[in-house]
C-alpha positions as a printed Julia matrix, in Angstrom:
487×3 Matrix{Float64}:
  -4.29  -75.19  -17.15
  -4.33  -71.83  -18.77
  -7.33  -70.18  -20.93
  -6.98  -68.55  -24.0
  -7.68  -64.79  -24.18
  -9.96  -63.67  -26.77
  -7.19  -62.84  -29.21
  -5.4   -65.86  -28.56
  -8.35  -67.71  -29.52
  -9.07  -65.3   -32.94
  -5.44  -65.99  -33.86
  -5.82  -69.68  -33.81
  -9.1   -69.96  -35.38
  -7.84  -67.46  -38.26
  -4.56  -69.92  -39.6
  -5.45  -71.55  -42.48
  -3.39  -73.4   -45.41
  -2.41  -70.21  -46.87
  -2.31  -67.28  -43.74
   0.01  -68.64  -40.92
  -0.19  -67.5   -37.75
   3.41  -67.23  -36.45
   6.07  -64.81  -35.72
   9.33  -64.49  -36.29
  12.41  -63.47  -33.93
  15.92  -63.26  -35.1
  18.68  -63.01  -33.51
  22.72  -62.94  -35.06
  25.01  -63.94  -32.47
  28.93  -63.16  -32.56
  29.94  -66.52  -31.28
  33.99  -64.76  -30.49
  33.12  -64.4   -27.25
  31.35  -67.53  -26.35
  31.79  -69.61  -23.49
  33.26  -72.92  -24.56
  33.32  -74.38  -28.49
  30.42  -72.77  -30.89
  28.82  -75.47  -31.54
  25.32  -76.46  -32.27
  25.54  -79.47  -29.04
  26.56  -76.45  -27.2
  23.8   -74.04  -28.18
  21.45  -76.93  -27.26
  22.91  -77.36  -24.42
  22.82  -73.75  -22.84
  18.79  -74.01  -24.3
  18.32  -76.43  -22.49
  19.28  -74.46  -19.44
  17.59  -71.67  -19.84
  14.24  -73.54  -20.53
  13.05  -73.53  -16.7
  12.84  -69.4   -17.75
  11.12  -69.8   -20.44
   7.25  -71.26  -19.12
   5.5   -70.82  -22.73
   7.59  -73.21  -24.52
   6.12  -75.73  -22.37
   2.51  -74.78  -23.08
   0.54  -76.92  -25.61
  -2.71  -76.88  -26.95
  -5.71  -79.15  -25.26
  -8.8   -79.87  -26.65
 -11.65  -79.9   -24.27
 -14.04  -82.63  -25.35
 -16.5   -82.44  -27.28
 -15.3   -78.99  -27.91
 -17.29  -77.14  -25.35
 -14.73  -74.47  -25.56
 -11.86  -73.18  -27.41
  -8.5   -75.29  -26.85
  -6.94  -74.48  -23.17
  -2.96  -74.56  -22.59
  -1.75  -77.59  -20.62
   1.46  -76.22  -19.0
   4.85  -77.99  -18.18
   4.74  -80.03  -21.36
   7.92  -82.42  -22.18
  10.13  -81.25  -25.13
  11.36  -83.26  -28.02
  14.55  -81.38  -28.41
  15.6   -83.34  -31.37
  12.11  -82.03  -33.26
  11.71  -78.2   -31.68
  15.52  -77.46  -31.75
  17.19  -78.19  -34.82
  20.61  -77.11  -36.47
  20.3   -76.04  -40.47
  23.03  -73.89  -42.66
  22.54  -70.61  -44.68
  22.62  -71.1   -47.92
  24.93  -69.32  -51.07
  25.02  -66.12  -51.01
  25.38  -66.85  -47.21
  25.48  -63.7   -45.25
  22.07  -61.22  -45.18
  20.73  -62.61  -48.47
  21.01  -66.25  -47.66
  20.08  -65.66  -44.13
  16.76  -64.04  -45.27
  16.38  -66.75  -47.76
  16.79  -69.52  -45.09
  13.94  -67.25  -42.74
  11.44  -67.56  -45.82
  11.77  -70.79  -46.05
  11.18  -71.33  -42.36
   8.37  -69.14  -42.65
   6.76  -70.74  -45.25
   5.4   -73.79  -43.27
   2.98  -73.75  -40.54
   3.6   -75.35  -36.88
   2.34  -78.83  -35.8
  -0.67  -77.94  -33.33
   0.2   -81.39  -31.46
   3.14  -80.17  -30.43
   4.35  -77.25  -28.23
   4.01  -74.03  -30.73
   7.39  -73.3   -31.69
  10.6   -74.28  -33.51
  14.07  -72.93  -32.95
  16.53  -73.04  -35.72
  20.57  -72.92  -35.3
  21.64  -71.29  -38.43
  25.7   -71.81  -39.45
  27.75  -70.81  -42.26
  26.26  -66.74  -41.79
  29.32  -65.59  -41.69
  32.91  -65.66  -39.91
  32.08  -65.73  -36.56
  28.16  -65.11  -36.82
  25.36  -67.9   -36.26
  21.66  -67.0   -36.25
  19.18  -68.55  -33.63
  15.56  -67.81  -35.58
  12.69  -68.94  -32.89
   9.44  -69.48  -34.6
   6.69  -68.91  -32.67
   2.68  -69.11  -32.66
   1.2   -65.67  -32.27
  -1.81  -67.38  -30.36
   1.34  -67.81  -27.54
   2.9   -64.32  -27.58
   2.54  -61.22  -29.13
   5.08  -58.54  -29.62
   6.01  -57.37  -26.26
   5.43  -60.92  -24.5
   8.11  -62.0   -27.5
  10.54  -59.3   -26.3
  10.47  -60.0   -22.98
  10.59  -64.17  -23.53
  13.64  -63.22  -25.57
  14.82  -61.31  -22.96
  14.91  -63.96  -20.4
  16.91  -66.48  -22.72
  19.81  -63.85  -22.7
  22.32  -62.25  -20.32
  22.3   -58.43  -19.85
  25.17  -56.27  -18.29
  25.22  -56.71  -14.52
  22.87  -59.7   -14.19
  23.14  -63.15  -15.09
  19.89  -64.73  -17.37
  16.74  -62.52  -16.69
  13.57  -64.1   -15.02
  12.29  -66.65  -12.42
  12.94  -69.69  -12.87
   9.93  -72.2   -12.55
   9.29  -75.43  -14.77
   8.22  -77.95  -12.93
   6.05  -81.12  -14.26
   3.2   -82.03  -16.73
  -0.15  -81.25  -16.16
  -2.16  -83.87  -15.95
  -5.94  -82.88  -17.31
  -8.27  -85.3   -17.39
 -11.45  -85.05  -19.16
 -13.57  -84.38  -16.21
 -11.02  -81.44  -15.55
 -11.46  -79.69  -18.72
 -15.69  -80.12  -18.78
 -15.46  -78.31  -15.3
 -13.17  -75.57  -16.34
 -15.48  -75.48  -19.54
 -18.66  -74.78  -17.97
 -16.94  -72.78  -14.87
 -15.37  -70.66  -17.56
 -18.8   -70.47  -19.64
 -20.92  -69.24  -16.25
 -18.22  -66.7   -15.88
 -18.5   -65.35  -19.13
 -21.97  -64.96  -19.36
 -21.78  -63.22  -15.86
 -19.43  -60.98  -17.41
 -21.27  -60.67  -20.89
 -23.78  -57.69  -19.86
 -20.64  -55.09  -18.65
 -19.08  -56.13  -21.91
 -21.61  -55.43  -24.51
 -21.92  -52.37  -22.43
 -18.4   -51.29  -23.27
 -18.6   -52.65  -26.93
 -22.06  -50.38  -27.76
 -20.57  -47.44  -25.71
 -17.31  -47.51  -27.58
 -18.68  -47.81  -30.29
 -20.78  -44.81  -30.56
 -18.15  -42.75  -29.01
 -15.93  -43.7   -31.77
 -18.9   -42.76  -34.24
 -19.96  -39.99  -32.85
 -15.95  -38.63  -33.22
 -16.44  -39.76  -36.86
 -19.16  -37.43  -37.72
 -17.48  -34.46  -35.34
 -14.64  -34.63  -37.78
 -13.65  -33.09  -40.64
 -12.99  -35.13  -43.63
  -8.91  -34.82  -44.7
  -8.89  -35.5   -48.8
  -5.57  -36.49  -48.38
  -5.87  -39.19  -45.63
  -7.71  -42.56  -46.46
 -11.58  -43.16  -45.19
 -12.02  -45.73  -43.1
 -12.53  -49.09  -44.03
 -11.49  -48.15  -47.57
  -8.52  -49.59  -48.51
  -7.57  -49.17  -52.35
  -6.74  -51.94  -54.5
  -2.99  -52.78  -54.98
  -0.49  -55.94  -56.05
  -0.27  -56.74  -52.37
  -3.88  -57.04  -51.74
  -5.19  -60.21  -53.08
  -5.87  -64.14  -52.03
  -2.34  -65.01  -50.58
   0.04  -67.91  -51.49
   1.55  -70.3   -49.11
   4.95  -69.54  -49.52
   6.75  -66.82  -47.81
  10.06  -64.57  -48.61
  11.29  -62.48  -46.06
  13.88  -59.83  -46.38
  16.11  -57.12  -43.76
  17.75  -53.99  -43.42
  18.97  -52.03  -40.42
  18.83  -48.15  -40.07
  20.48  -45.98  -37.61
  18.6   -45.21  -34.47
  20.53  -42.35  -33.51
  19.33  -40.81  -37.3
  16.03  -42.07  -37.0
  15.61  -40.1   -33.21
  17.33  -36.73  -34.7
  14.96  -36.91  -37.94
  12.06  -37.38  -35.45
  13.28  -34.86  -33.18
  14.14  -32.13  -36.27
  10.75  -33.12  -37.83
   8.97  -32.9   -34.1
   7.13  -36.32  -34.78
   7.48  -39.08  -33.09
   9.52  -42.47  -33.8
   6.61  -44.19  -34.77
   5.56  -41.47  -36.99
   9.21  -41.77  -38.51
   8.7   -45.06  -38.94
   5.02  -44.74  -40.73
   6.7   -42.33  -43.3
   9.66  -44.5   -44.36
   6.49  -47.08  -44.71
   4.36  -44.41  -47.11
   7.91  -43.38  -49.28
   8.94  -46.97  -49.75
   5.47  -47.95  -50.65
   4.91  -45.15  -52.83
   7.98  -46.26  -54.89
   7.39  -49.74  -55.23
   3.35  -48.51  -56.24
   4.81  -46.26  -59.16
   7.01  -49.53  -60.22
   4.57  -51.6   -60.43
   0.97  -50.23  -60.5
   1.88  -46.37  -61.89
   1.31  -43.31  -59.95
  -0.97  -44.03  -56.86
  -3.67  -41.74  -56.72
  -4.92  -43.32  -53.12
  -3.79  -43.14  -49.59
  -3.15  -46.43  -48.08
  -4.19  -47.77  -45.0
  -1.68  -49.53  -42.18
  -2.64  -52.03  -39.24
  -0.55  -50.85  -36.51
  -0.67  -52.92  -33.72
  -0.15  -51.38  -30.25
   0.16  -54.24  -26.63
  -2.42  -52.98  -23.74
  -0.51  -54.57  -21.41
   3.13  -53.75  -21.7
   4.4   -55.03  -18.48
   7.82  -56.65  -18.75
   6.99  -59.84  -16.31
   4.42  -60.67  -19.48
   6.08  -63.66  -21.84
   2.64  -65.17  -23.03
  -0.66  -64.07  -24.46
  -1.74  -61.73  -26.58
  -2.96  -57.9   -24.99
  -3.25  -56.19  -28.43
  -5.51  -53.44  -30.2
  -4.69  -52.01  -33.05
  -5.26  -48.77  -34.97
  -6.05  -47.86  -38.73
  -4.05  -45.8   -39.91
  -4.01  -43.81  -43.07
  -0.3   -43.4   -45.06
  -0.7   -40.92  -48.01
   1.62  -42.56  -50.61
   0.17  -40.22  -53.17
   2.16  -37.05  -52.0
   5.72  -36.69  -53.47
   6.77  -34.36  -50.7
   8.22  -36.75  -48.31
   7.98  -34.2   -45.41
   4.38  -33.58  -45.95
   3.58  -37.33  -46.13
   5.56  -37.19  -42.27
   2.99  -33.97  -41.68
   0.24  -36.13  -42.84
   1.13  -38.9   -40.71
   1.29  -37.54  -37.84
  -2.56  -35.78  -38.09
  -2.96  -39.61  -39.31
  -1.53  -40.98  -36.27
  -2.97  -38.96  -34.01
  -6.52  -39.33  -35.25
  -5.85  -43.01  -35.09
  -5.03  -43.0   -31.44
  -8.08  -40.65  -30.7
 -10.16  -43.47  -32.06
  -8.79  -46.26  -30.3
  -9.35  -44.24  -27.12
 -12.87  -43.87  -28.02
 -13.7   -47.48  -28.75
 -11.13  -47.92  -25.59
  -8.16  -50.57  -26.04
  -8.82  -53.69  -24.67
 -12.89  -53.2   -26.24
 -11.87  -55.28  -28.92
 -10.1   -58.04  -27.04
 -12.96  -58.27  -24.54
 -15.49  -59.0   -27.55
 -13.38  -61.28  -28.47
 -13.87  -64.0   -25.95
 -17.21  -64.36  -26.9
 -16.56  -65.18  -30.63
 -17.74  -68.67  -31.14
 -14.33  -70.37  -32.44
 -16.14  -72.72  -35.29
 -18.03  -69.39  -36.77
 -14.4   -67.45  -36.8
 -12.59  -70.55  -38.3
 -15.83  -70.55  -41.03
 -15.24  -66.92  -41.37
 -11.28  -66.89  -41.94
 -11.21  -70.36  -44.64
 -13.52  -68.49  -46.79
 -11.3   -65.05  -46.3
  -8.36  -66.69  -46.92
  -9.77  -67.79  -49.75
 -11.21  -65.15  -51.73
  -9.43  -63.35  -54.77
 -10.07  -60.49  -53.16
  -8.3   -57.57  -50.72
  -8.49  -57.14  -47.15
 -11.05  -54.54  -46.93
 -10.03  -53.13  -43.61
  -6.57  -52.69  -44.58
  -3.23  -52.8   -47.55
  -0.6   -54.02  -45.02
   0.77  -54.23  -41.39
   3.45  -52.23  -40.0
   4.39  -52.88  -36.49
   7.06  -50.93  -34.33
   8.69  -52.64  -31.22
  11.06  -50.79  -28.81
  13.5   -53.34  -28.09
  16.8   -53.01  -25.65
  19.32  -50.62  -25.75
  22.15  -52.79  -24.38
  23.66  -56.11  -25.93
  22.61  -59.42  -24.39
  24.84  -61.95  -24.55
  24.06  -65.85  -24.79
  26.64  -67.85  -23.01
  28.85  -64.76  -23.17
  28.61  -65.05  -27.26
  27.28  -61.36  -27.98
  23.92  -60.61  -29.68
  24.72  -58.12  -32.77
  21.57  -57.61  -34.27
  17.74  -58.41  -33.44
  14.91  -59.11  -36.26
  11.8   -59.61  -35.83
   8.09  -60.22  -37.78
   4.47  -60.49  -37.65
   2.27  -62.67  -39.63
   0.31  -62.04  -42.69
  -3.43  -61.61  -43.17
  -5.73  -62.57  -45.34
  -6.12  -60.42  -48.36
  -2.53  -58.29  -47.13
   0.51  -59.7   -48.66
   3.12  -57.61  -46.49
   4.03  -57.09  -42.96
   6.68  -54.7   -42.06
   7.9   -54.85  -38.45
  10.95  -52.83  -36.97
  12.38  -53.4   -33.86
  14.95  -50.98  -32.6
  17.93  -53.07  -30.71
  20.97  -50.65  -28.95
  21.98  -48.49  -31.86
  20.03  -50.1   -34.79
  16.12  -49.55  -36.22
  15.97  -53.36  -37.64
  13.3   -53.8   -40.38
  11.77  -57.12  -41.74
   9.53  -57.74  -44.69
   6.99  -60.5   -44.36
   5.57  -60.99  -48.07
   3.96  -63.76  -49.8
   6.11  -65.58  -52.28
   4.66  -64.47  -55.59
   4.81  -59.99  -54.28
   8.11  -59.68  -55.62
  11.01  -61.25  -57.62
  13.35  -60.34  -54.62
  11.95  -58.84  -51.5
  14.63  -56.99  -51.24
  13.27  -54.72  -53.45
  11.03  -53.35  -50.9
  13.99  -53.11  -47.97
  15.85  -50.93  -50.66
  12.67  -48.79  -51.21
  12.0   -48.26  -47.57
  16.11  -47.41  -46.99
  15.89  -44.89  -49.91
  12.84  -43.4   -48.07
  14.46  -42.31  -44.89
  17.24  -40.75  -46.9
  14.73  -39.01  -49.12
  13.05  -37.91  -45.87
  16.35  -36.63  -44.13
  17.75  -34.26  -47.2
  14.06  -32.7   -47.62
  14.39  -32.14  -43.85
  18.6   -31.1   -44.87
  19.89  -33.45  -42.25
  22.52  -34.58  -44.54
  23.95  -38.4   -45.54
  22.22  -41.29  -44.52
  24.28  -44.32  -43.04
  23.55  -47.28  -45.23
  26.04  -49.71  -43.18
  26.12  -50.4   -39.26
  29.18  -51.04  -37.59
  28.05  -54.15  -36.08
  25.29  -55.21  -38.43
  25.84  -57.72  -41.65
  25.92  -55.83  -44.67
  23.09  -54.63  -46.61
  21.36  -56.46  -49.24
  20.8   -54.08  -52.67
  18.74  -55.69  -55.58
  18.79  -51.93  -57.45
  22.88  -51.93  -57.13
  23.11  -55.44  -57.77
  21.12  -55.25  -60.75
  23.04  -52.16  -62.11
  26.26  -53.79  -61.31
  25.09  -56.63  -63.73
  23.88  -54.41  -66.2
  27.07  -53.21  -66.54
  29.02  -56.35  -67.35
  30.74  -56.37  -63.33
């Protein structure tokens, strides 16, 4: 048996009809190289083997009776391969569009709670000599890093043979008894624990106060808990359409290192241009900073492949400047007053509180959210930055080319952004409700134009649009000129 932290918890009770609470992870294989015939029987297969690394796929969710406490994870539960592994094509145009067609449809359903809390998907017909593998997976069972490092014991790195240690094993058997013990153990525990923790929470939070009034007010950044009104901000619908691109790494870190900002900072500003585009297409000139989620892991140890060890900071991204090196200037006194505050309020505060959130209240809490015609009012959007490896894996000897990967969406915040840097690519993906945009591709363009708007105001020169070993880029602007002009 296995307890839920306090975000694990919050991210269960928070999925409703309309805000799902998985992630995404992508992964386009060059099959060239693989060990035997491509096939899907084969991919299932070498899954199959690899399982015994891979604990959290064999966790489901256990009510404890009566419910005296939030679910608990029964571990070593048996796997319906024929349901939680299943083969599907890309559709026309095939390639990036129809693979990020496929992932929105994928994305658009939520997972079966009485069943382990993922899906894997073995996508053919990408393109010659490329299959995707797109793993769907509950956030309440792994955040960001524990995602990375889950993904990185299904593969094979240079010099070693599949990472991890190797443990399966059988069932759990939890009988009712069982879980009423663990309930009330857990419960004595908790309130033994309760007086340290509201403690920290009141401490934090005057700290973090008490830095609010020490400092001075930037016009140009966003106050706090002010987010202003914009197309993506509103009650969500159920469908999904996801989109991709892939940047340069190697231009990203010199345009960081030029600029003397950090990646993430980088990031953040190809964020604020690309929004600020799509903002002056569709709601005029913005006149208001914006305000990002950025999630950050307190616990970033790479033996962690479950749970969820997460803060996250507010912070502001001033699409209303034109210069786009002063909206990276901006962002980085953004940034950095953002991490000054989640220092204050300390970060694992949050997730500590957590735990004693009484899951009916939060699911009360999140149906009406999720509900409202209304915008988040803590933030516009997420945008989430991973560091993922800088080698290949392999699967089966069958390279991995590129890595995707994406967040859910809250309630009230149509879009999440999420990069994850893989060997010599910055991989974006756009999470967005079905109705934000004609094509979502609209906002992958925007945020590619961005960075090269950001590197010739910095004079670095020509931005690479196409990676060597990445599938080609996906342009609703030049598509739509092409048509315009009879092509």
């Amino acid at each position: 048996m296995k307890r839920l932290s306090g975000w694990d918890s919050l991210l269960l009770s928070s999925e409703t009809p309309n805000v799902h609470q998985h992630t995404l992870k992508i992964a386009v294989v060059d099959t060239s190289q693989f060990e035997g015939e491509p096939t899907f029987d084969a991919f299932l297969e070498t899954f199959r083997e690899r399982l015994p690394d891979l604990d959290p796929f064999r966790y489901e969710l256990v009510d404890v009776p009566l419910h005296l406490h939030r679910p608990v994870w029964r571990q070593g539960a048996d796997i319906d391969f024929g349901y939680h592994v299943r083969k599907v094509a890309v559709p026309d145009p095939y390639g990036r569009a129809g693979l990020d067609a496929l992932i929105g449809q994928i994305a658009s359903t939520p997972l079966d709670r009485s069943r382990p809390l993922w899906e894997l998907y073995y996508a053919e017909g990408l393109a010659e000599n490329r299959v995707a593998v797109i793993g769907k997976v509950h956030h309440a069972l792994a955040d960001g890093v524990a995602s990375a490092n889950l993904m990185a014991r299904a593969m094979e790195w240079p010099g070693t043979g599949a990472g991890g240690s190797r443990s399966g094993g059988d069932a759990e058997s939890l009988s009712a008894a069982a879980l009423l013990a663990f309930a009330v153990r857990d419960h004595l525990g908790q309130l033994a624990g309760l007086p340290g923790v509201l403690k920290e929470v009141v401490v934090g939070a005057y700290r973090l106060q008490r830095r609010a009034r020490a400092r001075r007010r930037h016009p140009a950044l966003a106050e706090r808990f002010n987010p202003p009104p914009t197309f993506l901000n509103r009650k969500l619908s159920a469908g999904r359409a996801f989109a991709t691109a892939t940047l340069s790494l190697d231009e990203v870190r010199a345009t960081s290192r030029h600029l003397e900002a950090t990646v993430n900072d980088v990031v953040l500003a190809i964020a604020a241009g690309g929004l600020r585009t799509l903002l002056i297409e569709r709601d005029g000139s913005p006149d208001d900073a914006l305000i990002a989620s950025v999630p950050a892991a307190t616990d970033t140890s790479p033996d962690r492949i479950a749970g969820n060890e997460l803060s996250t900071m507010l912070v502001s991204l001033p699409v209303q400047i034109a210069d786009p090196t002063e909206r990276l200037r901006l962002i980085r006194t953004a940034t950095r007053m953002a991490k000054e505050d989640n220092e204050s309020l300390g970060p694992a505060t949050v997730g500590k509180g957590l735990r004693y959130v009484p899951p009916a209240a939060a699911r009360a809490t999140f149906r009406w959210m999720s509900r409202r015609e209304a915008p988040n009012q803590l933030f516009n959007l997420i945008v989430s930055n991973v560091p993922g490896p800088r080698e290949r894996g392999r699967i089966a000897g069958a390279v991995v080319t590129e890595i995707y990967s994406v967040g859910p969406l809250a309630a009230g915040s149509a879009m999440n952004m999420t990069v994850w840097s893989y060997v010599d690519q910055l991989n974006i993906s756009v999470l967005c409700d079905d109705l934000a945009f004609d094509d979502v591709h609209t906002a992958t363009d925007a945020f590619i134009a961005a960075f090269a708007e950001l590197r010739a105001a910095a004079g670095l020169g020509q931005t690479t649009t196409e990676m060597a070993e990445a599938l080609p880029q996906v342009s609703v602007r030049r598509t739509r000129s092409e048509a315009s002009q009879g092509r």
